[in-house]
Structures are given as structure tokens and as C-alpha cells.
C-alpha positions as CSV (number, residue, x, y, z in Angstrom):
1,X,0.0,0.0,0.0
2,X,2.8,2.2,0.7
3,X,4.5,1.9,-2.3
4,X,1.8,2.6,-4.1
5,X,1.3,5.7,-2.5
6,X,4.6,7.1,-3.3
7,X,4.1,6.0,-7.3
8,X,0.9,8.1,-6.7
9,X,2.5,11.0,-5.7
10,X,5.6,10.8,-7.5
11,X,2.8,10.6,-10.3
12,X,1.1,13.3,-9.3
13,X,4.2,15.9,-8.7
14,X,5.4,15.2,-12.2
15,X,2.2,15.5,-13.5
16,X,1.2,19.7,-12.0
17,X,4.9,20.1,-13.0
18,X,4.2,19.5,-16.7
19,X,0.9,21.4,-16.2
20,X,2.5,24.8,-14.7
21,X,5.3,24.5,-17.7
22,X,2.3,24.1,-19.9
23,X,0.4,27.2,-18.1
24,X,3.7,29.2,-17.8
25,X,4.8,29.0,-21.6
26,X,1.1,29.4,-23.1
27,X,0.7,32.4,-21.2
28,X,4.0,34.0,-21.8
29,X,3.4,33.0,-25.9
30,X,-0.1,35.0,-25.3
31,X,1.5,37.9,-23.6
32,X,4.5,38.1,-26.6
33,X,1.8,38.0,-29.5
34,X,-0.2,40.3,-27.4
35,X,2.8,43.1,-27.3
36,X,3.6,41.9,-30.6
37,X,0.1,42.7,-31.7
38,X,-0.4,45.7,-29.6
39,X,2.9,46.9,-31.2
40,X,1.2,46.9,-35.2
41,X,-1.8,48.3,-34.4
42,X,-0.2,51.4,-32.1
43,X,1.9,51.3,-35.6
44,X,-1.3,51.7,-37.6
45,X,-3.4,54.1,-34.9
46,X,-6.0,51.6,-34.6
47,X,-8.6,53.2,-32.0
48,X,-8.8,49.6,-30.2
49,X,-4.9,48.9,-29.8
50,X,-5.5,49.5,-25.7
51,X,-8.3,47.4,-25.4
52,X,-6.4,44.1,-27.7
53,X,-3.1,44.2,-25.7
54,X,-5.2,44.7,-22.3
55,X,-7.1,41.8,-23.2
56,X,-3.9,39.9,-24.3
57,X,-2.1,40.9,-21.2
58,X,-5.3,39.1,-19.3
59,X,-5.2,36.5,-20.8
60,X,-1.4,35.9,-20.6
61,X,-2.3,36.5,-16.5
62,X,-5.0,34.0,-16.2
63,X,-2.6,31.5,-17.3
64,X,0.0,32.7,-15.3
65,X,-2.3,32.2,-12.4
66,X,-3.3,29.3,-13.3
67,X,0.4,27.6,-13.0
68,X,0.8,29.3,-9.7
69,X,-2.3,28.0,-8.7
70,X,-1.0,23.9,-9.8
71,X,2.0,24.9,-7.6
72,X,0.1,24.7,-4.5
73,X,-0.5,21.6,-4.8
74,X,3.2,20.2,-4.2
75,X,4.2,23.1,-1.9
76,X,5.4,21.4,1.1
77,X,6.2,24.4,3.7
78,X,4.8,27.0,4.8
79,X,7.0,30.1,3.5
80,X,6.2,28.7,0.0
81,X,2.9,28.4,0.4
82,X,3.1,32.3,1.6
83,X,5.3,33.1,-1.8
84,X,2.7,31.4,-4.0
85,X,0.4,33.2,-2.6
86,X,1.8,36.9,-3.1
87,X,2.7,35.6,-6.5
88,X,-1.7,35.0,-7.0
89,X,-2.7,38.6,-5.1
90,X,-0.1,40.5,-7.3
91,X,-1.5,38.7,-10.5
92,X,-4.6,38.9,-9.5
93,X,-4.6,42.4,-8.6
94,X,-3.1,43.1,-12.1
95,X,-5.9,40.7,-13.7
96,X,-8.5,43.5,-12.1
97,X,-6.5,46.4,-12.7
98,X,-6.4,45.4,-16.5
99,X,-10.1,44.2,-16.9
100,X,-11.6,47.8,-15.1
101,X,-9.2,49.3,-17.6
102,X,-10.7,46.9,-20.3
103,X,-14.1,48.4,-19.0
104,X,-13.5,52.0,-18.9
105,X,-12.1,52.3,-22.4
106,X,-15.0,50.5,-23.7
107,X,-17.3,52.8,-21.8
108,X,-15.5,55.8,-23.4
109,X,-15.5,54.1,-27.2
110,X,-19.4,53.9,-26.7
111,X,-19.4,57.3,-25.6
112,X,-17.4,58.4,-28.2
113,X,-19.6,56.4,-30.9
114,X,-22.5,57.8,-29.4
115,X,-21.2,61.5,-29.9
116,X,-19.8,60.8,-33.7
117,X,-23.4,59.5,-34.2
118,X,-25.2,62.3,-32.2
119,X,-23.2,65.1,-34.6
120,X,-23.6,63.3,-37.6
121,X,-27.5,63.8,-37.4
122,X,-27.2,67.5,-36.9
């Protein structure tokens, strides 16, 4: 029984170890084609190049957060358990600072829209 136990876990570590590489490089691949994206479109003056890299950089966060969530579950001590945690506040304080930035620039497009519209009646 014991043994099997330790083919469980040594199962299971290498297993969320895969799983946060997986997370970690997907969303540092989103957050490069994000800038790389954000990049062209600042090139161009699109109107929505703030709202596609904030939306990239999201997305490049959730999956950040999402290996650093896996990692809890082969912590073993305390004082990485509290790392792991600052590492999930700080993203997830940046995930809400980026999505009420998401929100407010959509606000002011509609705005805007609603203006354009509003003076070309008139």
C-alpha cells in the first residue's frame, strides 16, 4: 500500500509540474503575441490597440495564475505556500486592474460612438 502511494505522488508531482510549464509558456506565448500585436496596431493608430493588448495581457495573466495556482498543490512548507500566494494577489490584482481598464475604455468608445453619431445627425 505504501509503495503505491509514493508511485501516486511521485505521479502526481510530475504530472502539476508538466501542467505549470504548460500554463507558464502558453501564457507568456499570449502575452508576446499580445505586445507583438499591440505593437502593429499602435503602428497603424488603430482606435482599439489598448483594449487588444489589455485583453492579451489578461489572458497571458489568467494563465500565469493558473500555474501558480497547480504549484500549490506540491508546496510542502509554509513560507512557499506564503510566496505562492503573493505571486496569485499580485496577478490577480493586475488581472482587475487590467479588466476595469478593459471596462472603462469600452465605456468611453461607446461614448465616443455615441457622440460621432449624435453630430452626424445634426
Amino acid at each position: 500500500m505504501e509503495q503505491i502511494e509514493m508511485i501516486l505522488e511521485f505521479l502526481l508531482e510530475h504530472v502539476v509540474n508538466l501542467g505549470i510549464l504548460v500554463f507558464e509558456f502558453v501564457g507568456v506565448a499570449v502575452i508576446v503575441a499580445s505586445g507583438i500585436m499591440g505593437t502593429i496596431k499602435w503602428i497603424r493608430h488603430d482606435r482599439d490597440t489598448r483594449i487588444c493588448l489589455a485583453k492579451g495581457l489578461a489572458m497571458g495573466l489568467e494563465f500565469k495564475m493558473g500555474s501558480e495556482i497547480l504549484r500549490t498543490v506540491v508546496v510542502r512548507q509554509w513560507s512557499e505556500i506564503a510566496i505562492v500566494a503573493g505571486i496569485i494577489a499580485l496577478r490577480a490584482a493586475l488581472s482587475f486592474l487590467i479588466h476595469w481598464e478593459i471596462r472603462e475604455e469600452k465605456k468611453e468608445e461607446r461614448e465616443n460612438e455615441t457622440f460621432r453619431e449624435k453630430k452626424n445627425e445634426i
